[in-house]
C-alpha positions as CSV (number, residue, x, y, z in Angstrom):
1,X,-18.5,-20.8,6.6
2,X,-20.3,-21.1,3.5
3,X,-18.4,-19.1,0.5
4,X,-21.8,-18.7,-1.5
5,X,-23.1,-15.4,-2.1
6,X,-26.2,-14.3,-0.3
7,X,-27.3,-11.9,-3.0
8,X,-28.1,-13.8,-7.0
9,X,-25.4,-12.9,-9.2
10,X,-26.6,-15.1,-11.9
11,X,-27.7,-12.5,-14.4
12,X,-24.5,-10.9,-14.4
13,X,-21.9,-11.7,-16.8
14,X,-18.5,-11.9,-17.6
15,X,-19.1,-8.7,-20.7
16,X,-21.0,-7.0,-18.3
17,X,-22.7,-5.7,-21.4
18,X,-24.9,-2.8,-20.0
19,X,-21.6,-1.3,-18.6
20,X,-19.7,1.4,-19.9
21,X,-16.3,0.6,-21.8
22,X,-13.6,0.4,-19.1
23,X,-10.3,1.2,-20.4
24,X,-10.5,2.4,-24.7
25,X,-7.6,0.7,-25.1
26,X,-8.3,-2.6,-23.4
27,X,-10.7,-4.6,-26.1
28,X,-13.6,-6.7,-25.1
29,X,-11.9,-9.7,-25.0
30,X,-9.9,-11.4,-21.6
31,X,-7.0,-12.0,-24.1
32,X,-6.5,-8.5,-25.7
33,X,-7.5,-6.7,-22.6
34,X,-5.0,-9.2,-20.4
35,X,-2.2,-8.6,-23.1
36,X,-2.9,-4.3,-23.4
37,X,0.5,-2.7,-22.0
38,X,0.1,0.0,-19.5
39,X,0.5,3.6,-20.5
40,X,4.7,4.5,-20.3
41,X,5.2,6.6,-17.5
42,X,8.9,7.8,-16.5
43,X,10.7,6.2,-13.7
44,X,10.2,2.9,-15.1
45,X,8.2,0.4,-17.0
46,X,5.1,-0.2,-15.7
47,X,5.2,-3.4,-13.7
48,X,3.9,-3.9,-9.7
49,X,6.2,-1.8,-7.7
50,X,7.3,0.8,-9.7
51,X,6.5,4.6,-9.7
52,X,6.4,7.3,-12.3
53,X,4.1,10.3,-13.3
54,X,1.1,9.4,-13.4
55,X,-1.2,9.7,-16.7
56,X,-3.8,12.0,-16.9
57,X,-6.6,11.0,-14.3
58,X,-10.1,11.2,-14.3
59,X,-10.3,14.0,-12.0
60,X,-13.3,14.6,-9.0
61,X,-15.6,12.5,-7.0
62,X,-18.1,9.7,-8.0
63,X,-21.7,9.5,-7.0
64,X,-21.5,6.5,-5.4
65,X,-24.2,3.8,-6.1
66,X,-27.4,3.5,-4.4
67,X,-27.4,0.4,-2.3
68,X,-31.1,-1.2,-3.3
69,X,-30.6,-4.1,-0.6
70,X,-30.6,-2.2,3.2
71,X,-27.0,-2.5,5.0
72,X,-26.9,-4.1,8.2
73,X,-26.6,-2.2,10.8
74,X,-23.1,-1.5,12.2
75,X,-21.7,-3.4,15.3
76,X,-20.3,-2.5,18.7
77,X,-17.7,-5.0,19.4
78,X,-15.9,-7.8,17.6
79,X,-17.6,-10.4,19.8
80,X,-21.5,-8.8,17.9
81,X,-19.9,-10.9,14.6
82,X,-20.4,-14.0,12.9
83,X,-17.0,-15.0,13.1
84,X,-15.1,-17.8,13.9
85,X,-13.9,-18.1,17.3
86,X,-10.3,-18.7,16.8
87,X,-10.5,-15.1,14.7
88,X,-12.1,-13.8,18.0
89,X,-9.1,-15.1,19.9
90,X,-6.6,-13.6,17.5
91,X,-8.5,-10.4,17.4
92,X,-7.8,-10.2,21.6
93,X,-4.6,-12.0,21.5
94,X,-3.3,-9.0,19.4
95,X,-5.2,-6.6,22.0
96,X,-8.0,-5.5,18.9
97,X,-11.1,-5.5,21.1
98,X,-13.6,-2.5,19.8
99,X,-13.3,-2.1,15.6
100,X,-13.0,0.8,14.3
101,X,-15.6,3.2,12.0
102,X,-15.3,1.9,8.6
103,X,-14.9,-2.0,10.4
104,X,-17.8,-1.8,12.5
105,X,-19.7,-0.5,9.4
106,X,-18.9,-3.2,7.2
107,X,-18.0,-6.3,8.1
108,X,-21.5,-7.3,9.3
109,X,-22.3,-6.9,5.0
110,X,-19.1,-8.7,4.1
111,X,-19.5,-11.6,6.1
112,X,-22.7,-12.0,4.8
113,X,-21.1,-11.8,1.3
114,X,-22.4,-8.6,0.5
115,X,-20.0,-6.1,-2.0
116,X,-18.8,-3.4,-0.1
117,X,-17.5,0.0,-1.5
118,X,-15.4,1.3,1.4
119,X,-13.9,4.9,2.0
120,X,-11.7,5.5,4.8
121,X,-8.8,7.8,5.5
122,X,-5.2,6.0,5.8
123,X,-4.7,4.1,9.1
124,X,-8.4,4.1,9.5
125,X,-8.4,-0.1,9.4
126,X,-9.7,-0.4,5.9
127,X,-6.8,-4.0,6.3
128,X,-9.1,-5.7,8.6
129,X,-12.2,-4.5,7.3
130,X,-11.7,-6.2,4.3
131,X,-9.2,-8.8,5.5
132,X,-11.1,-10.3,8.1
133,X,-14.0,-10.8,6.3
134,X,-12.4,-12.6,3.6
135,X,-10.6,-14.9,6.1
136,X,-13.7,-16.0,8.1
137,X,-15.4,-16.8,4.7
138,X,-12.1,-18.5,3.8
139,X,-11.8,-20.8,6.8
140,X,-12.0,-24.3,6.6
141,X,-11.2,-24.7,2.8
142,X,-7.9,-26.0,1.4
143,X,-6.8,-24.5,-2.1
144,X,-5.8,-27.1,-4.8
145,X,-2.3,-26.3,-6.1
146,X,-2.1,-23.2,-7.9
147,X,-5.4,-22.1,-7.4
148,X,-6.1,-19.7,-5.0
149,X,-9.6,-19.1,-3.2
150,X,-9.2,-15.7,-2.6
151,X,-7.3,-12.3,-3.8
152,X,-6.2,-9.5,-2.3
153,X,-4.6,-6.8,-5.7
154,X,-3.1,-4.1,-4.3
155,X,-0.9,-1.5,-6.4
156,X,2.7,-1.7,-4.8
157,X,5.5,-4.1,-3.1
158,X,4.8,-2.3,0.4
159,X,1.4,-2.5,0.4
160,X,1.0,-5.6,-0.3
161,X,3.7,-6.7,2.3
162,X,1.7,-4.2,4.5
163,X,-1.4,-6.1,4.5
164,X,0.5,-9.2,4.5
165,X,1.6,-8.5,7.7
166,X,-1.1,-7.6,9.1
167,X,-3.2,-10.7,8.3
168,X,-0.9,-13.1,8.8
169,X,-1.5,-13.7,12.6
170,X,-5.1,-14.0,11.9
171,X,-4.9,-16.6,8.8
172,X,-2.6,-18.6,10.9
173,X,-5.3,-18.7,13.8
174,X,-7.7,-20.4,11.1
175,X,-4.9,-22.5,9.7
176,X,-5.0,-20.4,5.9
177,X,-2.3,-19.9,3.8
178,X,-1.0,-16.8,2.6
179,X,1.3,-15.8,-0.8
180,X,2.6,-12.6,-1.2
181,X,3.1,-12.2,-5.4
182,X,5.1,-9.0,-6.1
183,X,7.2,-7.9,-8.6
184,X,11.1,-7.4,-7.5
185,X,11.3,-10.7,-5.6
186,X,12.2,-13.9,-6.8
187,X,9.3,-15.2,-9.3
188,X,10.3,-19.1,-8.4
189,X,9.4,-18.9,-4.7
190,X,6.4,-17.4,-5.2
191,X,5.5,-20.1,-8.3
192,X,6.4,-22.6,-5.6
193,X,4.4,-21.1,-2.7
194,X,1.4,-21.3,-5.3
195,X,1.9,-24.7,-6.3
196,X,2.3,-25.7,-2.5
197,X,-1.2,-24.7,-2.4
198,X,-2.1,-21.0,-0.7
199,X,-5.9,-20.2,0.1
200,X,-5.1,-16.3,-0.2
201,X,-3.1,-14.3,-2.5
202,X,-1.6,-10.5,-2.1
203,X,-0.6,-9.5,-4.9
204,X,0.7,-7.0,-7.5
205,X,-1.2,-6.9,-10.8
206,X,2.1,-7.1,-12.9
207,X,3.5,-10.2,-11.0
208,X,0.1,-12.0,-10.8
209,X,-0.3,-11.8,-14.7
210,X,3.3,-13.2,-15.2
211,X,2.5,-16.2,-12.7
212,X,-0.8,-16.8,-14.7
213,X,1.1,-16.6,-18.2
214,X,3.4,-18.9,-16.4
215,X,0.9,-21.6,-15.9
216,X,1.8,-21.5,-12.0
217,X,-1.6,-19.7,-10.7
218,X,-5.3,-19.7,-12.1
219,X,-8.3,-17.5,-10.8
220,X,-11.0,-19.8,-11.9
221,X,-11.7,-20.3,-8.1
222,X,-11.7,-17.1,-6.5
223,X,-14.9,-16.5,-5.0
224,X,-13.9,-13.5,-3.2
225,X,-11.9,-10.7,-4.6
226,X,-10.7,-7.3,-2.9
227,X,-9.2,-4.3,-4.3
228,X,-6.9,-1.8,-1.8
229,X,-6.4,1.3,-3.1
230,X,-7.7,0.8,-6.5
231,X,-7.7,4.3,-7.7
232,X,-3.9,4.4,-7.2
233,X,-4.0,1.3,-9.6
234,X,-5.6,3.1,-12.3
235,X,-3.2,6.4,-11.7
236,X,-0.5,4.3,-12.3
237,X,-1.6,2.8,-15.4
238,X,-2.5,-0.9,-13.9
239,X,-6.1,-0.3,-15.1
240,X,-6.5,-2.9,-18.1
241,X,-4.1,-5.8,-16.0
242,X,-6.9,-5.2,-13.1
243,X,-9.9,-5.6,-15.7
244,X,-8.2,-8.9,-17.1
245,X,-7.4,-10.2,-13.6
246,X,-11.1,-9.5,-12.3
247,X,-12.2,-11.1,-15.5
248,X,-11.0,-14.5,-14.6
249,X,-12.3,-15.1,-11.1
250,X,-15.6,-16.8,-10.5
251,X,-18.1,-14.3,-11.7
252,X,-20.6,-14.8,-9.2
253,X,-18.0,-14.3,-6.7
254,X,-17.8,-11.4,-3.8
255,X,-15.9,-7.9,-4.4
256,X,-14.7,-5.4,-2.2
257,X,-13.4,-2.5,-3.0
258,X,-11.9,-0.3,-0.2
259,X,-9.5,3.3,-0.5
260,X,-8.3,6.7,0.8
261,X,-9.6,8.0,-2.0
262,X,-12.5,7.7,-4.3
263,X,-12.6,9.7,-8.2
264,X,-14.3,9.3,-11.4
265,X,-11.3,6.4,-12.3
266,X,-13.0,4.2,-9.5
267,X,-16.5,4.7,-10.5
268,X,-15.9,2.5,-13.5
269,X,-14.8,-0.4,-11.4
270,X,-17.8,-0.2,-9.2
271,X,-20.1,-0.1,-12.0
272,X,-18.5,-2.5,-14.0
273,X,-17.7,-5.4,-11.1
274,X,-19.7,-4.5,-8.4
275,X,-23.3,-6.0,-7.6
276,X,-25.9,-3.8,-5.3
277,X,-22.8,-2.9,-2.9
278,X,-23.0,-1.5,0.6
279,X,-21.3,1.8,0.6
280,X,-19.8,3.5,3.5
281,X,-17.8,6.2,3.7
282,X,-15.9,6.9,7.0
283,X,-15.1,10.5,5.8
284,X,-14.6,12.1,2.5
285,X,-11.6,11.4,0.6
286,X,-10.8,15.5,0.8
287,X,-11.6,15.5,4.8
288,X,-8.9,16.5,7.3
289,X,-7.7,14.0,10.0
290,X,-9.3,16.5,13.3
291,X,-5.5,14.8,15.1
292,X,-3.3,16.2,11.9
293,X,-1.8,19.8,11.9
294,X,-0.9,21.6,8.4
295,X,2.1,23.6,7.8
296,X,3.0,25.6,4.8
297,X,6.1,27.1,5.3
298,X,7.2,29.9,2.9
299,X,11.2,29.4,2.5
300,X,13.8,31.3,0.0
301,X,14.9,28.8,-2.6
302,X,18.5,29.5,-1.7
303,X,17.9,28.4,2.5
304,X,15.6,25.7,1.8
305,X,18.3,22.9,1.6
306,X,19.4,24.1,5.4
307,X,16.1,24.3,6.5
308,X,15.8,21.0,4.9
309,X,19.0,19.3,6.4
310,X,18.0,21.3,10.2
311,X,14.1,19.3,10.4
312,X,16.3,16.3,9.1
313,X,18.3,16.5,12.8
314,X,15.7,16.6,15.1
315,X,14.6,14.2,17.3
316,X,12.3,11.7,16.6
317,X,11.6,10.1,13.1
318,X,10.4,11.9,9.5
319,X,9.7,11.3,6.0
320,X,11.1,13.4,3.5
321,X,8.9,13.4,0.3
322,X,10.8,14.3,-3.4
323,X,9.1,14.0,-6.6
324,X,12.3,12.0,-8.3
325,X,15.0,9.4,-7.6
326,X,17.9,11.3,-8.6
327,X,16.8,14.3,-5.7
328,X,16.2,11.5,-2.8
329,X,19.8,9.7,-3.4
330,X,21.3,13.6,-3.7
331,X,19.6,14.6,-0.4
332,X,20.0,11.5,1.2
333,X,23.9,11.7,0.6
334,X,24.0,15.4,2.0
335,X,21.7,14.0,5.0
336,X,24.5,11.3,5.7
337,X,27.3,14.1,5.5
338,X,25.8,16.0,7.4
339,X,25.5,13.2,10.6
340,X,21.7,12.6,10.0
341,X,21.0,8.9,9.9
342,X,18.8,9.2,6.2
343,X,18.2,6.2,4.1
344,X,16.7,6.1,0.5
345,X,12.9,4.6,-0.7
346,X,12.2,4.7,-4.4
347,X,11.5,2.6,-7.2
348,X,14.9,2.5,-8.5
349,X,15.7,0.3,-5.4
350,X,15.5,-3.5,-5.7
351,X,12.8,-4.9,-3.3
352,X,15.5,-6.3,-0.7
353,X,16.5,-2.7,-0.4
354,X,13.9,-1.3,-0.2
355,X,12.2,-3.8,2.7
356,X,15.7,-3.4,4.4
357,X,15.4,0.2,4.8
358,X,12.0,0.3,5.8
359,X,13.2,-2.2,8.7
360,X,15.7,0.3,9.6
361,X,13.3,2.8,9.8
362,X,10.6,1.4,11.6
363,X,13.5,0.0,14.4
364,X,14.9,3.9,14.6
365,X,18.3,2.8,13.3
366,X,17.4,5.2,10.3
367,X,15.9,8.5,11.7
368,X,14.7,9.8,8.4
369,X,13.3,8.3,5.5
370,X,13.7,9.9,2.1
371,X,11.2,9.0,-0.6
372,X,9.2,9.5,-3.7
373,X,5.7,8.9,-3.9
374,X,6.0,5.2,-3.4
375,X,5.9,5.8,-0.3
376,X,3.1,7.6,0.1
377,X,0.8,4.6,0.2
378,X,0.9,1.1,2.4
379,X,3.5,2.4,4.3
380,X,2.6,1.9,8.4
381,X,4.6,3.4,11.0
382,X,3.7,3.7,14.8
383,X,4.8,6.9,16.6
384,X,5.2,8.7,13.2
385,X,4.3,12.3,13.8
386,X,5.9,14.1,10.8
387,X,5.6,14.0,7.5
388,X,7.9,16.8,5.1
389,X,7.1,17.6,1.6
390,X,10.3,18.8,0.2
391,X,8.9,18.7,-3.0
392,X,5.1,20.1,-3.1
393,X,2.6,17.2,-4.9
394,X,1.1,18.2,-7.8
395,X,-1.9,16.5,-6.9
396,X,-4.0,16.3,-3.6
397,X,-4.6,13.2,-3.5
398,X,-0.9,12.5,-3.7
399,X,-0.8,15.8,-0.3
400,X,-3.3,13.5,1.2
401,X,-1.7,9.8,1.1
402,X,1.4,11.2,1.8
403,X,-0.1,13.0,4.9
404,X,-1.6,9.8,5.8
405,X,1.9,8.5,6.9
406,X,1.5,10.2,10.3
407,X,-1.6,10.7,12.5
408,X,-2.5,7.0,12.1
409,X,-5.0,5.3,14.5
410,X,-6.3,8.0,16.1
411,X,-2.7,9.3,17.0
412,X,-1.7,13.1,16.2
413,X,1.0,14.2,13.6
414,X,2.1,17.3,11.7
415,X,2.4,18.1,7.6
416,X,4.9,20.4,6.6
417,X,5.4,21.6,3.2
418,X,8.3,23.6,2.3
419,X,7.4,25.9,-0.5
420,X,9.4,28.4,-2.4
421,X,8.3,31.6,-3.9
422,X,7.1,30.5,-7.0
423,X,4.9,27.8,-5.8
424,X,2.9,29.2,-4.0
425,X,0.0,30.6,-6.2
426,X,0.6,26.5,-7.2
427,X,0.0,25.8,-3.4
428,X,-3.0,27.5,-2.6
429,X,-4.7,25.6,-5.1
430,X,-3.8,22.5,-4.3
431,X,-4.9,22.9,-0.4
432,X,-8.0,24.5,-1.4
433,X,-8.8,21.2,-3.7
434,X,-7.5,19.0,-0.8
435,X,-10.2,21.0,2.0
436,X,-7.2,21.7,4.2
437,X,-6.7,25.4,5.9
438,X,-2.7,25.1,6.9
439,X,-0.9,27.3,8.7
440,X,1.3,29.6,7.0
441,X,4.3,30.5,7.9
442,X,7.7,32.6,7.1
443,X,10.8,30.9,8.2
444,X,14.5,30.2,7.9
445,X,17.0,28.2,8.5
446,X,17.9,28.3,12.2
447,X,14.6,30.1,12.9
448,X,12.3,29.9,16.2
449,X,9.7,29.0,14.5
450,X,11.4,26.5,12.5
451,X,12.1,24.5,15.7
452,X,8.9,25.3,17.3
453,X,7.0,23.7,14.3
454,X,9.2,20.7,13.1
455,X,11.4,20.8,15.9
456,X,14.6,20.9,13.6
457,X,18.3,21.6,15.0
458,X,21.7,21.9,13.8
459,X,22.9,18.5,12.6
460,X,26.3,17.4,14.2
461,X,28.0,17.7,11.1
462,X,29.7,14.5,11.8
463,X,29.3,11.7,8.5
464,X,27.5,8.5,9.6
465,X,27.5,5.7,7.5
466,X,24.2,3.5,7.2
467,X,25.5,-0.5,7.4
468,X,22.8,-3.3,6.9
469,X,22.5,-5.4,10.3
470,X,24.2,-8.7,10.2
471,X,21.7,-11.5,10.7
472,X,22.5,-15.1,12.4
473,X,22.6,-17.8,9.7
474,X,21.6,-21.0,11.6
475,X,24.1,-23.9,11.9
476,X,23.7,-27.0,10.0
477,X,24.0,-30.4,11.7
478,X,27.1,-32.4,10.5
479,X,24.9,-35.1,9.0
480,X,23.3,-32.4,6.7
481,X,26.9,-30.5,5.1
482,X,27.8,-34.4,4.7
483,X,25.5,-34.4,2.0
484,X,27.1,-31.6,0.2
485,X,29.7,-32.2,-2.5
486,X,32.7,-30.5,-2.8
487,X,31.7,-28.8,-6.0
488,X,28.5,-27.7,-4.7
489,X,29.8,-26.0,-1.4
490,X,32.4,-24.3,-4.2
491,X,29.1,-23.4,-5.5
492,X,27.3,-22.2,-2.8
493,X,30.3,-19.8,-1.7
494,X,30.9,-18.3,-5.0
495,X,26.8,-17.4,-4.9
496,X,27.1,-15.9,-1.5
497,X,30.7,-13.8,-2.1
498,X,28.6,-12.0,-5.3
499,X,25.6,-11.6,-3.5
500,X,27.7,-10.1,-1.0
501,X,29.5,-7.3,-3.7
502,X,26.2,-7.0,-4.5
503,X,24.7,-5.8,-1.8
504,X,28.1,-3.8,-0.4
């Protein structure tokens, strides 16, 4: 298909000069604004992956743009599209046959090369919506060595091996390659998977800019550019590495910009980067999911741990949401002592650990995953139907990504948030800013009503111990160890014993 945009471009420029500042601290230049830290936060430094409080947002909705070019209109099924055919194949081979809302909507602009401004509630299929678009106007190119045709930024490690996932059977079907850039992971594979030459990138704003500074990826032709979850990006500080990054691909190139959520942060994106963009909006960012219950459930502070540890035991998988590190390994370690199969998700984890768990908990080895917010986003689980906030957010948006775990796809799923005495003035805000009426309710541990809502029981008692799976190395022929030297297999084994006291 033919990458060129349908709508002229020309005029615009890199300054963007009739737009408004986008970050004070960030300079006019691509060179200061590229080289601008991000705002300390605790938890960590501020590099893809990590998590800590965010800096003070631009709170409230945008007015979105007015679209001076009509949208097409929406289509009914796949097969309506002007895609190609071995997409279409994919698309039934992985039993996708009618899109959803928000894909319907706007794939028959983005395929045209139209900018698209996209709102859609979690697990509403904003991946496709974006992602096949970007791989039918992809097809039948071949990227030169370290330059990538198109970008995908998202703002964490499981997002970005989210959507990674999820493409990946359709760029194979069109024979494009995909790199996944993240911080956390070994930069030299990724450096090499970009110098083999990779039509698509996913990647983390922080690991993208090192591989740049590197010399082992340029932008200079990327002609079609997406941003998931961009607003979370500018919470976290990511603002002036997403300005630089943007700043370096073709500027007549196609944007989309798709999220959960849409505030006053994100309006300066759209103005600033996007051209006459289709907007759609499958509900509003503050709009309950009709398949999603909400709980508030009014505990003592002394009982809350065993009403805690009881929801931990039931049947059936959970997340557990904490605001710090320190408080998910504590609980997490009382879980296991208690005979509740719990693992640990945070930033303090190294990526390894952190996909290994995930694993776990997606096979139901783990039963109940433990997390701060970085798990609150580009985290996919089928069958999920709970979601526990030990810790009430602060924020709604943060009560609404984190809700978004469960009730994916049209499926139904519950909320529960535990909340003490104290927070609850706190609480009644934060629902009222989030549009959600929850049911309230007074419980204890070993309550009725406790069960009947979360379906928590008394945990065995019994300590379990969590061990990673063993996986099958495959054998190598004879011919190949004969080409080893002594001093390398000496080598090799001394790597893998540390790796291995590494990892115990």
């Amino acid at each position: 298909m033919n990458p060129t945009r349908t709508n002229d471009r020309s005029a615009r420029t890199r300054s963007r000069t009739g737009g408004p500042a986008l970050d004070s601290g960030s300079g006019s230049g691509r060179g200061s604004r590229f080289g601008s830290p991000a705002p300390s936060r605790s938890g960590g430094a501020g590099r893809s992956g990590g998590y800590g409080r965010r800096p003070a947002a631009v709170q409230g909705e945008f007015a979105p743009p007015k679209t001076i070019t009509p949208a097409l209109p929406a289509v009914e099924a796949f097969a309506d599209l002007d895609m190609p055919a071995e997409l279409l194949a994919a698309l039934g081979a992985q039993g996708v046959s009618v899109p959803f809302p928000i894909q319907a909507a706007t794939l028959p602009n983005t395929l045209a090369g139209r900018d698209v401004l996209g709102r859609g509630r979690t697990g509403s299929g904003k991946t496709l919506a974006f992602g096949l678009a970007l791989l039918a106007r992809t097809a039948g190119r071949r990227a030169e060595p370290r330059q990538p045709l198109a970008l995908i930024l998202v703002p964490t490690r499981e997002l970005a091996q989210q959507v990674t996932d999820a493409l990946t059977p359709y760029a194979r079907a069109v024979q494009l390659r995909l790199a996944t850039v993240v911080g956390g992971m070994p930069i030299g594979r990724q450096a090499n998977a970009l110098r083999n030459g990779a039509e698509i990138v996913v990647a983390t704003p922080g690991r993208l800019k090192d591989l740049i500074d590197r010399g082992d990826c340029r932008l200079n032709q990327v002609g079609i550019t997406v941003l998931d979850e961009a607003d979370q990006m500018a919470d976290m500080g990511f603002m002036p590495q997403v300005t630089a990054l943007l700043d370096q691909v073709r500027p007549e190139g196609q944007r989309m910009l798709f999220s959960a959520t849409l505030d006053r942060n994100v309006d300066l994106l759209v103005r600033r980067y996007l051209t006459d963009p289709v907007v759609h909006s499958v509900d509003p960012s503050a709009g309950a999911v009709t398949t999603m219950e909400h709980h508030v459930l009014h505990v003592h502070g002394a009982d809350k741990h065993a009403a805690t540890t009881e929801i931990a035991a039931r049947e059936g998988r959970v997340i557990m949401f904490l605001d710090t590190k320190h408080a998910v390994d504590r609980l997490t370690q009382d879980l296991l002592d208690s005979g509740v199969r719990a693992a640990a998700l945070h930033g303090g984890k190294s990526q390894p650990q952190r996909t290994r768990t995930l694993t776990q908990f997606k096979s139901g080895h783990v039963t109940v995953l433990v997390a701060t917010n970085v798990a609150a986003r580009g985290i996919h689980v089928d069958n999920l139907d709970l979601v526990v906030n030990v810790d009430p957010p602060t924020d709604p948006k943060d009560y609404l990504h984190r809700g978004g775990r469960t009730a994916r796809a049209g499926e139904s799923g519950s909320v529960v948030t535990l909340v003490t005495p104290n927070q609850r003035r706190d609480m009644t805000r934060l629902m009222a800013a989030a549009g959600i009426t929850p049911q309230t309710t007074q419980v204890r541990a070993g309550d009725e009503a406790l069960h009947r809502i979360t379906g928590a029981q008394a945990p065995s008692g019994i300590p379990v111990t969590i061990t990673a799976p063993v996986s099958e190395r495959p054998r190598r022929s004879a011919a190949s160890r004969g080409r080893r030297s002594p001093a390398s297999a000496a080598r090799r084994v001394s790597v893998r014993q540390s790796a291995f006291d590494a990892a115990a």
